[in-house]
C-alpha positions as a Markdown table, in Angstrom:
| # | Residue | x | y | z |
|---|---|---|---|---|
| 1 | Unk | 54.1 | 52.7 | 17.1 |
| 2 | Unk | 54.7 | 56.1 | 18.4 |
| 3 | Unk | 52.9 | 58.7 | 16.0 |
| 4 | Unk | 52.8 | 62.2 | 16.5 |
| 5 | Unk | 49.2 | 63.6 | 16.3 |
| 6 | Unk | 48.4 | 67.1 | 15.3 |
| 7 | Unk | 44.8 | 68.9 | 15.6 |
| 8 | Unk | 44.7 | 72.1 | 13.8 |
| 9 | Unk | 42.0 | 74.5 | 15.2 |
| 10 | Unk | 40.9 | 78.3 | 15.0 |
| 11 | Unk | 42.6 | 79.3 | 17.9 |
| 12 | Unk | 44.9 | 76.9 | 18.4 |
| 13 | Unk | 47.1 | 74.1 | 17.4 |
| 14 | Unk | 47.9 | 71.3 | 19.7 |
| 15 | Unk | 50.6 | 68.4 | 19.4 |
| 16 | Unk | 51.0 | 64.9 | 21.4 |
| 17 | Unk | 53.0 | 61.6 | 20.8 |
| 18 | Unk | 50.0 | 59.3 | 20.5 |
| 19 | Unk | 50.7 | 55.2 | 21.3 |
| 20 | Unk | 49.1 | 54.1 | 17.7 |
| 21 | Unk | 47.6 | 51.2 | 19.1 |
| 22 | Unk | 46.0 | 51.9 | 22.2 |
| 23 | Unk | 45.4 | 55.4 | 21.6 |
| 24 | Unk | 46.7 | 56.2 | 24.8 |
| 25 | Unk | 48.6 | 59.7 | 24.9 |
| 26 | Unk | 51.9 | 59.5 | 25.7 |
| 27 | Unk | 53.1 | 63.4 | 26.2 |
| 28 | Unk | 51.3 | 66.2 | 27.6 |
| 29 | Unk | 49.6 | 67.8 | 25.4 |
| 30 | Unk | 51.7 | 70.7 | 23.7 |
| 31 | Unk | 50.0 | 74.0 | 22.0 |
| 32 | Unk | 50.8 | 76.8 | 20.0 |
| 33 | Unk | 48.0 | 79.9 | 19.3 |
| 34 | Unk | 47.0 | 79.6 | 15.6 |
| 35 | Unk | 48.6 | 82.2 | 13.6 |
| 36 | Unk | 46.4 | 85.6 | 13.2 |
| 37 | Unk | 46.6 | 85.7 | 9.6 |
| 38 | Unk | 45.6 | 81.7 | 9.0 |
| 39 | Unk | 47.9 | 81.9 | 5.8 |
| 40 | Unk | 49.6 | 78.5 | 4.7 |
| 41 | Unk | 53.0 | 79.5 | 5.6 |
| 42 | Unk | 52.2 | 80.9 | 9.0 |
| 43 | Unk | 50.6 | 77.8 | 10.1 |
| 44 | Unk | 53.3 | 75.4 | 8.3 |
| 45 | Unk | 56.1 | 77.4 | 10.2 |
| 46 | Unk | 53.7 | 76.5 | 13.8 |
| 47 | Unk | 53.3 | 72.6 | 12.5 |
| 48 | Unk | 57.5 | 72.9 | 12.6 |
| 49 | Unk | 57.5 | 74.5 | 16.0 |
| 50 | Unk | 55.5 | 71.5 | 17.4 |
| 51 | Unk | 57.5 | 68.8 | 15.5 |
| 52 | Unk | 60.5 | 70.4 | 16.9 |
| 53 | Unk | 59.3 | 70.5 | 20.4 |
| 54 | Unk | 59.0 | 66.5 | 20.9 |
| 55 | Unk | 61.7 | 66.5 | 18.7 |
| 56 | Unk | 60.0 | 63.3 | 16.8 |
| 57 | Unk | 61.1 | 61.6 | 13.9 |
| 58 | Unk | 58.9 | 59.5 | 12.8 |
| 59 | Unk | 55.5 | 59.6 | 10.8 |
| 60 | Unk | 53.0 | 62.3 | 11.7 |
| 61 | Unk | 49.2 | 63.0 | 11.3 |
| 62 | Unk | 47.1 | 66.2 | 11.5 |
| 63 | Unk | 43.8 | 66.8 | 11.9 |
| 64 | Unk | 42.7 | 70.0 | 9.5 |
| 65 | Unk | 39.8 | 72.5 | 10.0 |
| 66 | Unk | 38.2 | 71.8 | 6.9 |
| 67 | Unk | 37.5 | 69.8 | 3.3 |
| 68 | Unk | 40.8 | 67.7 | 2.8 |
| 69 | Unk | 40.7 | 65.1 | -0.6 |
| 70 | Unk | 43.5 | 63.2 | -1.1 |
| 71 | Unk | 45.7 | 66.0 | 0.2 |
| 72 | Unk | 44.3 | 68.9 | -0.9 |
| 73 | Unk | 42.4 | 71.7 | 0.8 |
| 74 | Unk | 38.8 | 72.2 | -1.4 |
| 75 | Unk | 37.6 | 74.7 | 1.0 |
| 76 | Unk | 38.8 | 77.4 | 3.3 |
| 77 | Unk | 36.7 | 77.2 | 6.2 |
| 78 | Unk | 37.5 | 79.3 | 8.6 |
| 79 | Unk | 41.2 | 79.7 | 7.5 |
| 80 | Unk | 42.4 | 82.3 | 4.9 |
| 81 | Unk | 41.3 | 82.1 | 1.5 |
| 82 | Unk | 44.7 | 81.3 | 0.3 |
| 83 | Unk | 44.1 | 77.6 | 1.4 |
| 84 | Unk | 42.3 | 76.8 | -1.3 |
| 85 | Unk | 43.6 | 73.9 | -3.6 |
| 86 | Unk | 46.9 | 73.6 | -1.6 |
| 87 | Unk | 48.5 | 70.8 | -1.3 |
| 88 | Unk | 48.3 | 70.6 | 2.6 |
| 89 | Unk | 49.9 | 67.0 | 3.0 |
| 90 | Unk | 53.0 | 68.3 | 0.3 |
| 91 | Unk | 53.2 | 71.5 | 2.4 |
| 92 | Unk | 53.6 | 70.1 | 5.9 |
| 93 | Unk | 55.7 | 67.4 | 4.5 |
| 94 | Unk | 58.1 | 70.1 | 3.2 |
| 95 | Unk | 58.0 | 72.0 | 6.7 |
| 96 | Unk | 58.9 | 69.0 | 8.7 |
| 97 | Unk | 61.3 | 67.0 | 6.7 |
| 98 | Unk | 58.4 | 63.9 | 7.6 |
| 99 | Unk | 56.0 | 61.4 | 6.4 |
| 100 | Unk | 52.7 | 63.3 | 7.0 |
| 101 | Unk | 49.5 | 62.2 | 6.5 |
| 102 | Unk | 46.0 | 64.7 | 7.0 |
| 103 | Unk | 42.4 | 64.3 | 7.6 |
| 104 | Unk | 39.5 | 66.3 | 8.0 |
| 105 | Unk | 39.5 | 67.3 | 12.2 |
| 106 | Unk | 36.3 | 66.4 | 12.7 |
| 107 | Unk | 37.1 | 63.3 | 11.0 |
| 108 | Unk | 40.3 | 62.5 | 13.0 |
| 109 | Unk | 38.1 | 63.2 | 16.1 |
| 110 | Unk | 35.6 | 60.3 | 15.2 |
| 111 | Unk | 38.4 | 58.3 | 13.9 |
| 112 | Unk | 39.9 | 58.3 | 17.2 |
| 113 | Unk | 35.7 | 58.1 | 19.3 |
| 114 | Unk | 35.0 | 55.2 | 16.9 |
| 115 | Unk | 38.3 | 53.3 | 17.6 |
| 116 | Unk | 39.1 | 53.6 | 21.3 |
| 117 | Unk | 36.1 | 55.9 | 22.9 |
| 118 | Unk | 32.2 | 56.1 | 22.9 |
| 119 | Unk | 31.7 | 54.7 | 19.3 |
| 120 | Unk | 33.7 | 51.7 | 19.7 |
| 121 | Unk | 32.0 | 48.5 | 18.2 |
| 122 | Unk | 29.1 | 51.1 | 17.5 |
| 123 | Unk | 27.1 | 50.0 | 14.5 |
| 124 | Unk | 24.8 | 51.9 | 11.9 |
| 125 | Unk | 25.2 | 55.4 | 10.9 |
| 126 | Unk | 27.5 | 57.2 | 13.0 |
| 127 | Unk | 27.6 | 61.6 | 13.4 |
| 128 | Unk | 30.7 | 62.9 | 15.7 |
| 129 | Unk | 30.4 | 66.5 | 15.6 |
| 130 | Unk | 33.2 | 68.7 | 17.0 |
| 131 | Unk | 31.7 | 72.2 | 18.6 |
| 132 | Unk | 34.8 | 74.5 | 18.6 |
| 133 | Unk | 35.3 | 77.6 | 16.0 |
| 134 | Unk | 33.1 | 75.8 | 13.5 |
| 135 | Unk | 30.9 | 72.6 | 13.8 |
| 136 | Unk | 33.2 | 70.1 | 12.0 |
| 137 | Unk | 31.3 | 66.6 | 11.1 |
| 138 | Unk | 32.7 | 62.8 | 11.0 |
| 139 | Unk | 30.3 | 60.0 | 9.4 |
| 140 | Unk | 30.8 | 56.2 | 9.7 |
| 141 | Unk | 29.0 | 53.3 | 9.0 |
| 142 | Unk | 29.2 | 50.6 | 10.6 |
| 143 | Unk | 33.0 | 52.0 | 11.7 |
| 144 | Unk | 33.9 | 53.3 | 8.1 |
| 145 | Unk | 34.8 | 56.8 | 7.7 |
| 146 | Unk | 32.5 | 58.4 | 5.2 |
| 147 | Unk | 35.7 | 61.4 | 4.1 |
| 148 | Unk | 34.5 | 65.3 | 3.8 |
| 149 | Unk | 30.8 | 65.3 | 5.6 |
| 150 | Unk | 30.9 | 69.1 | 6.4 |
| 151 | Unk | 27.2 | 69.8 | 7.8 |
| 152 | Unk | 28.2 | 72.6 | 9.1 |
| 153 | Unk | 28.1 | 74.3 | 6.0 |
| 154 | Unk | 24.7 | 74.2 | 5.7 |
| 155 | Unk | 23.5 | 77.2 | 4.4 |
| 156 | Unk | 21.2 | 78.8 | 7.0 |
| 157 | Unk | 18.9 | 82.4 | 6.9 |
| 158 | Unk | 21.1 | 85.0 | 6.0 |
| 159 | Unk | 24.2 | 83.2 | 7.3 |
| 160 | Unk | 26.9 | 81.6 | 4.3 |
| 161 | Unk | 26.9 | 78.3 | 7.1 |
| 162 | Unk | 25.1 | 77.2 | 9.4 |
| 163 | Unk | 28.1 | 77.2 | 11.8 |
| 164 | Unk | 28.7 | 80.6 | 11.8 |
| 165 | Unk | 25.3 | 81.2 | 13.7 |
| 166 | Unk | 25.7 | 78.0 | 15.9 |
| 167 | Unk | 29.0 | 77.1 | 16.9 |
| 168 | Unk | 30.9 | 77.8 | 20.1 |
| 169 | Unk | 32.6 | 80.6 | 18.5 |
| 170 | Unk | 29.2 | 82.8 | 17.6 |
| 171 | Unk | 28.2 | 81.8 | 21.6 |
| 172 | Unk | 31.9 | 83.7 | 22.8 |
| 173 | Unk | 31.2 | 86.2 | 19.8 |
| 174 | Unk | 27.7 | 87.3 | 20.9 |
| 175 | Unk | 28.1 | 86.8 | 24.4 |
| 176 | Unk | 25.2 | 84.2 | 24.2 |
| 177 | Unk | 24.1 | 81.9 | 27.2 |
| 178 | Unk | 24.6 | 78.6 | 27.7 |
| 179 | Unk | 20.4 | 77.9 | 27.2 |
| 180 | Unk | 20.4 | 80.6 | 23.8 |
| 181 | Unk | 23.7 | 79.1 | 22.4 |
| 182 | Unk | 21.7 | 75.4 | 22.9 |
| 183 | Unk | 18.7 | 76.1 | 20.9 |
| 184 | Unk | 20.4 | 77.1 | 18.1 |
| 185 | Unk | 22.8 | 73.9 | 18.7 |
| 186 | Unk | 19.5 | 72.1 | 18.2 |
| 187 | Unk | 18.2 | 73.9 | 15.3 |
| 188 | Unk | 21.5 | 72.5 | 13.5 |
| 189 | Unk | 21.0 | 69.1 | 15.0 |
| 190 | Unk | 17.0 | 69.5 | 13.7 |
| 191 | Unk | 18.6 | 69.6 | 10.6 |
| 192 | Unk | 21.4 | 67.0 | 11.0 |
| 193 | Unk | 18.3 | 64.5 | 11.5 |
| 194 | Unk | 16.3 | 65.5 | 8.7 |
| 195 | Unk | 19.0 | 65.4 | 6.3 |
| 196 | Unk | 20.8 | 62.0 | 7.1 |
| 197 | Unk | 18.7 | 60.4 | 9.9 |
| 198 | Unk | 21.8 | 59.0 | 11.8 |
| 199 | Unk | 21.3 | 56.6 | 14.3 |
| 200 | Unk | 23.4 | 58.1 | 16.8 |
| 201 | Unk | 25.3 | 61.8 | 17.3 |
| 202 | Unk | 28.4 | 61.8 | 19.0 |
| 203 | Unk | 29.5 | 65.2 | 20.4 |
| 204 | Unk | 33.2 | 66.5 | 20.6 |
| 205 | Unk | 35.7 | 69.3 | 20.7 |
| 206 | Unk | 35.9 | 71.7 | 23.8 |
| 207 | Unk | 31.8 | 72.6 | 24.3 |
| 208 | Unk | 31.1 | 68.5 | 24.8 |
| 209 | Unk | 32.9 | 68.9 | 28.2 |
| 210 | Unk | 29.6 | 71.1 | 29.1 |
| 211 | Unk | 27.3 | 68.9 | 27.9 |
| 212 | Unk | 25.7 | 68.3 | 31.3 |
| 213 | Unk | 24.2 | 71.8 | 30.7 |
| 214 | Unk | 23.4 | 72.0 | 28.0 |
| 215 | Unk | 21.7 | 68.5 | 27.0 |
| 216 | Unk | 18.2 | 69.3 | 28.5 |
| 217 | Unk | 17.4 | 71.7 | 25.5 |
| 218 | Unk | 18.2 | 69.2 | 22.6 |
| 219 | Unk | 15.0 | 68.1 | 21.8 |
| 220 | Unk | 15.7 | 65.3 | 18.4 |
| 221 | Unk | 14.9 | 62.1 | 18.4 |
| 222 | Unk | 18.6 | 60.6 | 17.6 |
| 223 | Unk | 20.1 | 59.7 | 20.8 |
| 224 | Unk | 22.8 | 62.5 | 21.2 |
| 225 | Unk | 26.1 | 61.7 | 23.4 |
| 226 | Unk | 29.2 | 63.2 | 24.6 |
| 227 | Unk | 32.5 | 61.9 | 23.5 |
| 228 | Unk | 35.2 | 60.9 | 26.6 |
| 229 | Unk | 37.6 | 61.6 | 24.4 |
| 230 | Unk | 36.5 | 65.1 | 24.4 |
| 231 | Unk | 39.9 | 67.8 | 23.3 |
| 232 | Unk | 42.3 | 64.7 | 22.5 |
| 233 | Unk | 40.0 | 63.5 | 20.3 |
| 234 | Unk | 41.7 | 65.5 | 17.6 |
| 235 | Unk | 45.3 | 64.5 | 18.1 |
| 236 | Unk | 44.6 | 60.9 | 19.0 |
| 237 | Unk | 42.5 | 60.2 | 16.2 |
| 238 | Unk | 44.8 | 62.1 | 13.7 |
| 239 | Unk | 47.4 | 59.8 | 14.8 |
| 240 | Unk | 45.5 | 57.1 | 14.1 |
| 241 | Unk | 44.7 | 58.0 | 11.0 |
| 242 | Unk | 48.7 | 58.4 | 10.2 |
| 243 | Unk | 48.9 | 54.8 | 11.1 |
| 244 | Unk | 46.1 | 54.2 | 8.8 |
| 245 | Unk | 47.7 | 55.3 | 5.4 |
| 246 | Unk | 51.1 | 54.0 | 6.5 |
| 247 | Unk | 52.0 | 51.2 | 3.7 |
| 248 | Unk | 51.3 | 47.8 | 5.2 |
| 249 | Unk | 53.9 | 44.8 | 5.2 |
């Protein structure tokens, strides 16, 4: 089944038609900036825009930036405090006309690692983490999504989050290097391994792609790994997801 697969970021928010299935994308990979003001109706209008632009008809699933139960947004995140306790799954649903089903981004990125990347047939417990605007966080065991495992908001020193000091966004923020940015990566993963003592972390989002740099100065015991999937991640595994929820015969 042809799904159209939405990941919702800080910056940006990107659109494919994802091959349900395989997993396999089967568009380019279309993106709109995410709106300056991060408001509900701004980023509804965008979620349109990309509909619009495949012109698709059928089911879709996004991937949101931040605590999504059964439909509703229990946390802003990064987004504007008007998020909170929407209905995100009615409000897209309105926008587009279409069946639409949402997940937790970092969760549609692990979705789609554990199902057709890295984490395939991985057993245990699983950690994707997505290093973009925030450190989102997927959990599985033994291939089950464990819903809403934020561990980016970890409090940390004078910061609200953890994230806030250690994501990709404070590296562009601060104009930290690769090796500064890392350690603090590895303070968070320090944490990440006392706290739930995975057997295996799984990196995503757009910073995995430097991992090659960057891996010399994490220093935990878990083996640590980059995800293939990498930026698709996202939209592949929100797609998935969409198939997911879909009633079955």
């Amino acid at each position: 089944m042809e799904i159209l697969g939405i990941d919702i970021g800080g910056s940006g928010m990107k659109g494919a038609i994802v091959d349900s299935v395989t997993g396999e994308m089967l568009t380019e990979r279309f993106r709109i900036p995410t709106p300056a003001s991060r408001k509900p109706k701004a980023m509804a209008k965008v979620v349109k825009q990309i509909v619009d632009h495949f012109n698709h008809k059928g089911p879709v699933g996004v991937g949101f930036p931040t605590i999504i139960k059964h439909g509703v947004c229990k946390s802003p995140g990064n987004l504007d405090i008007s998020w909170m306790n929407v209905n995100v799954k009615e409000l897209f649903s309105e926008a587009t006309g279409l069946p639409v089903s949402v997940i937790n981004d970092a969760g549609a990125a692990g979705y789609a690692t554990m199902n057709y990347g890295v984490g395939k047939d991985k057993q245990g417990f699983v950690i994707m983490i997505t290093i973009g605007t925030g450190l989102g966080s997927g959990a599985f065991f033994n291939g089950e999504l464990i819903p809403n495992f934020e561990l980016g908001q970890i409090p940390y020193k004078k910061y609200d989050k953890i994230e806030t000091w250690a994501a990709a966004s404070a590296r562009e923020r601060e104009g930290l290097s690769i090796k500064k940015w890392a350690k603090r990566f590895n303070v968070f993963l320090e944490l990440v391994e006392l706290l739930v003592c995975p057997d295996l972390i799984i990196l995503g989002g757009g910073t995995s792609k430097y991992f090659e740099d960057f891996k010399k100065y994490i220093t935990i015991d878990t083996p640590v790994i980059p995800a293939e999937l990498r930026n698709h991640a996202g939209i592949i595994g929100a797609a998935a997801a969409a198939l997911h929820e879909m009633p079955q015969d």
